[in-house]
C-alpha positions as CSV (number, residue, x, y, z in Angstrom):
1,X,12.0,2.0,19.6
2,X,13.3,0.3,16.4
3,X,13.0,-3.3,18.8
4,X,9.3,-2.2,19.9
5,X,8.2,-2.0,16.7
6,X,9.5,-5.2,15.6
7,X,8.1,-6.7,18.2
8,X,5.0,-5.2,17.3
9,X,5.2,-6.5,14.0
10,X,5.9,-10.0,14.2
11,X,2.7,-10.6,17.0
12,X,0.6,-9.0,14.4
13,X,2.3,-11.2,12.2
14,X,1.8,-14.4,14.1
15,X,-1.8,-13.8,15.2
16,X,-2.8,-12.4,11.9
17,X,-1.5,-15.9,10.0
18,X,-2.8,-17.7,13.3
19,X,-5.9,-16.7,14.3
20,X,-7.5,-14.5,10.6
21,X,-6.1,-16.1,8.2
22,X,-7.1,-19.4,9.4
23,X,-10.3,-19.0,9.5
24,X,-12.6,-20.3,6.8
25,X,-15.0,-17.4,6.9
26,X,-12.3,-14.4,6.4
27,X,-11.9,-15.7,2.5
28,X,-13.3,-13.0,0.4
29,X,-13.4,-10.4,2.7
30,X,-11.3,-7.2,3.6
31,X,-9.0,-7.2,7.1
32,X,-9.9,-5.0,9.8
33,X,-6.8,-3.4,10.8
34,X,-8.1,-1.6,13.5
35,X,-9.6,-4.7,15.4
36,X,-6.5,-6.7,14.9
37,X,-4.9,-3.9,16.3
38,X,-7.0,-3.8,19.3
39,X,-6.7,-7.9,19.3
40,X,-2.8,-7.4,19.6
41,X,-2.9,-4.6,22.0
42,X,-0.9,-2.7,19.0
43,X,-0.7,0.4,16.9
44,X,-2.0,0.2,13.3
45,X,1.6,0.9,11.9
46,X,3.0,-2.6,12.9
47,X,-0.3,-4.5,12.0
48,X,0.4,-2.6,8.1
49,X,3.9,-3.8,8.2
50,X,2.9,-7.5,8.8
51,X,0.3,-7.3,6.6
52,X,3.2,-6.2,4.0
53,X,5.2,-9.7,5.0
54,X,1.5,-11.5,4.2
55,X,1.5,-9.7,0.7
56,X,4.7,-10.4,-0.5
57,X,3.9,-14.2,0.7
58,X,0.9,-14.0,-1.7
59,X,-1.1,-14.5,2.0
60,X,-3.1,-10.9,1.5
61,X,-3.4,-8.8,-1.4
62,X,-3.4,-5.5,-1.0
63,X,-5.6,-2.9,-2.7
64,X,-5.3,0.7,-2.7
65,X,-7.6,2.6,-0.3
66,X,-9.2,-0.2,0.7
67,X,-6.6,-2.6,2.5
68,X,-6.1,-6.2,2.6
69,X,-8.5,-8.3,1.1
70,X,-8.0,-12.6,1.5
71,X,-9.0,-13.5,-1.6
72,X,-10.6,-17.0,-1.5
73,X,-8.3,-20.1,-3.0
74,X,-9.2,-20.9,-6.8
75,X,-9.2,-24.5,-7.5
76,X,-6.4,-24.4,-9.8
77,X,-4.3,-23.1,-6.7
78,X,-5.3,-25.9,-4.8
79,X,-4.6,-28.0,-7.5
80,X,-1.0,-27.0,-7.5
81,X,-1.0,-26.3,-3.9
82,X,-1.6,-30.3,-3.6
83,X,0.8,-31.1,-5.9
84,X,3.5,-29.0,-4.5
85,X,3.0,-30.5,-1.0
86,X,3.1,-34.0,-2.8
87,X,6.6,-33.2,-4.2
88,X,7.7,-31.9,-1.0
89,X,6.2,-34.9,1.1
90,X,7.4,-37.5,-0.7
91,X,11.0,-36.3,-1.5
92,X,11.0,-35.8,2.2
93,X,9.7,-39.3,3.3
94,X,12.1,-40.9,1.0
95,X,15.4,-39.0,2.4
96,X,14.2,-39.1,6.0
97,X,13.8,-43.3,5.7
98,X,17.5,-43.2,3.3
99,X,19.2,-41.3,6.7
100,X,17.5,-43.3,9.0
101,X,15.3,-40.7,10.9
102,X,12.1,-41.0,9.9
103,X,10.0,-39.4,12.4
104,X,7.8,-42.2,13.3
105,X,7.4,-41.7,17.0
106,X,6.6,-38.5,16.7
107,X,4.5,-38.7,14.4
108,X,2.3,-41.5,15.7
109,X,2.3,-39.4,18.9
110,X,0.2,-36.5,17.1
111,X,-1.9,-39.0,15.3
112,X,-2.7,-40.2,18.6
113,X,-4.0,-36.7,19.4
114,X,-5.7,-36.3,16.7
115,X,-7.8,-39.9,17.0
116,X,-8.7,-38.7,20.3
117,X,-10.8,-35.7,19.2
118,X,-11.9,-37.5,16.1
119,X,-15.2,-37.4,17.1
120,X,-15.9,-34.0,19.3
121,X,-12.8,-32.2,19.2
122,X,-12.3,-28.5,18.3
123,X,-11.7,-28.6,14.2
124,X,-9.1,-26.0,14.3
125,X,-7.0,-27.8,16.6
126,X,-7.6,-31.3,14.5
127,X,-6.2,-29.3,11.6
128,X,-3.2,-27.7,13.7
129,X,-2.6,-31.5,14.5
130,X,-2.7,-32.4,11.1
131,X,-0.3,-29.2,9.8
132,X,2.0,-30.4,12.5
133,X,1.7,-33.9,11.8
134,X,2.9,-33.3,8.1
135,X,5.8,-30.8,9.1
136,X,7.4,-33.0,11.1
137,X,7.7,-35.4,8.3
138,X,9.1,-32.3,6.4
139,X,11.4,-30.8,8.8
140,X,13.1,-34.7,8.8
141,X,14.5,-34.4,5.5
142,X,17.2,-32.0,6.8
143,X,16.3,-29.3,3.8
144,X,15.9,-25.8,5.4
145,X,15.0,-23.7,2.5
146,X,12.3,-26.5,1.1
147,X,11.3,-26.2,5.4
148,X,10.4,-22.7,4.5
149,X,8.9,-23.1,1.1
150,X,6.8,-25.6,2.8
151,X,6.0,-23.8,5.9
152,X,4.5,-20.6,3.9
153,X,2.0,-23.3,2.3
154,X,0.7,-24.3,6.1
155,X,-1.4,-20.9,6.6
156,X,-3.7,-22.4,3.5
157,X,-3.0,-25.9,4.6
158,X,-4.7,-25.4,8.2
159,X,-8.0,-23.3,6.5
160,X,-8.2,-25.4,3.5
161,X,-8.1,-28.5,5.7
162,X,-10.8,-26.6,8.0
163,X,-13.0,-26.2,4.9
164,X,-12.6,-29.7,3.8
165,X,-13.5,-31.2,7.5
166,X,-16.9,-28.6,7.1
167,X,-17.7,-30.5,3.7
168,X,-17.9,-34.2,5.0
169,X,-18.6,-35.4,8.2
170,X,-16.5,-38.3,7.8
171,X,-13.4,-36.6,7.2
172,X,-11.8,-36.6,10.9
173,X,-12.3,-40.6,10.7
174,X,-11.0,-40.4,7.0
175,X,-7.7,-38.0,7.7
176,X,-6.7,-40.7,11.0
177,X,-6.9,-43.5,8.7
178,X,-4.7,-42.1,5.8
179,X,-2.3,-40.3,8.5
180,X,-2.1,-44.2,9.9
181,X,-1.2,-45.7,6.4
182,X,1.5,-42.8,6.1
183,X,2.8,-43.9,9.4
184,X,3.0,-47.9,8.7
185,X,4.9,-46.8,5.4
186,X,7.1,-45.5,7.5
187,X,7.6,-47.9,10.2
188,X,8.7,-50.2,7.8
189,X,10.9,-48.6,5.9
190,X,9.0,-48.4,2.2
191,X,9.4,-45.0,0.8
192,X,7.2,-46.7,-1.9
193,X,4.5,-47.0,0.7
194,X,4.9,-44.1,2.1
195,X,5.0,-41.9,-1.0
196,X,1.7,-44.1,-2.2
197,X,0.5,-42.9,1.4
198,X,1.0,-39.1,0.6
199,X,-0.3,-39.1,-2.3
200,X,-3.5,-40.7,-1.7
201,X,-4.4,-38.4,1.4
202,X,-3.7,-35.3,-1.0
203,X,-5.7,-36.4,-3.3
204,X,-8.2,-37.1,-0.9
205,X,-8.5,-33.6,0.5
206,X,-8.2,-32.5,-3.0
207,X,-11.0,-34.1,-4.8
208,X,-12.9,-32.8,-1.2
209,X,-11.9,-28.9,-2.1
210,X,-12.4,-29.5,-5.4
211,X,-15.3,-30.8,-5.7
212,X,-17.0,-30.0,-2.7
């Protein structure tokens, strides 16, 4: 039983930071526990539990008698949210090129993806690309526990991104580009380039959430 409701938990948990949480238009409003219940093919007992994990990753917040609520990301978060992802990406660009396994192949492959729905593609799976495209850069550096701090900033990545692509039509062609110049960084081996890279395509998205 103990093993059920594990499983239980974690597939709410997956489709809850997935499918809800990604999405733009949940921000500011309370989760339906019964319908991701339903979703899951679940009780409501595992979907509180992974709601729990989502609270104590600051993902939810939970309110007495009325449930989770996703409260929508104040620009000073995003602020800092940009920032921390610049730390990370950079350290992690820098020590991937020092070992000699920067993942440029890899890399270039999901770019190559992403160019080809630049124009009429699903957005959600552009911004998976793009979450993916950034992880792999992160996951290089060797670090596991700065893996995991980064990887409980991709829920917010993926529907910040989503909401960033809804506020300029240009920003598919925009995010390939500055992907690309991350990439050539890369391939030849300036972290200086790289890093210069990052940090402009933060800053980018940034000044997008920001500012609208």
């Amino acid at each position: 039983m103990q093993l059920s409701g594990d499983s239980g938990r974690d597939r709410a948990y997956q489709h809850l930071r997935a499918v809800v949480l990604s999405d733009p238009a949940v921000s500011g409003t309370f989760i339906n526990e019964q319908a991701v219940a339903t979703e899951v093919g679940i009780s409501r007992t595992p979907v509180r539990e992974a709601l729990l994990m989502l609270a104590a990753e600051d993902l939810v917040q939970l309110v007495p008698h009325r449930g989770a609520f996703v409260a929508p990301v104040p620009g000073r978060e995003i602020a800092e949210m940009m920032q921390a992802r610049g730390v990370i990406e950079c350290w992690a660009a820098t020590t991937a090129l020092a070992a000699g396994n920067a993942p440029v192949d890899a890399m270039s492959a999901v770019l190559d993806q992403q160019r080809g729905i630049v124009g009429d593609g699903d957005a959600k799976q552009f911004i998976e690309l793009d979450s993916q495209f950034h992880a792999l850069l992160v996951a290089a550096a060797g670090n596991s526990v700065l893996g995991r701090l980064y990887d409980n900033l991709r829920a917010k990545h993926v529907v910040l991104g989503l909401v960033a692509l809804q506020r300029s039509a240009t920003r598919r062609q925009e995010v390939v580009a500055e992907h690309q110049a991350i990439v050539d960084g890369l391939a030849a081996g300036k972290p200086h380039a790289a890093e210069k890279a990052i940090l402009s395509h933060l800053d980018s998205t940034g000044a997008l959430l920001m500012h609208g």
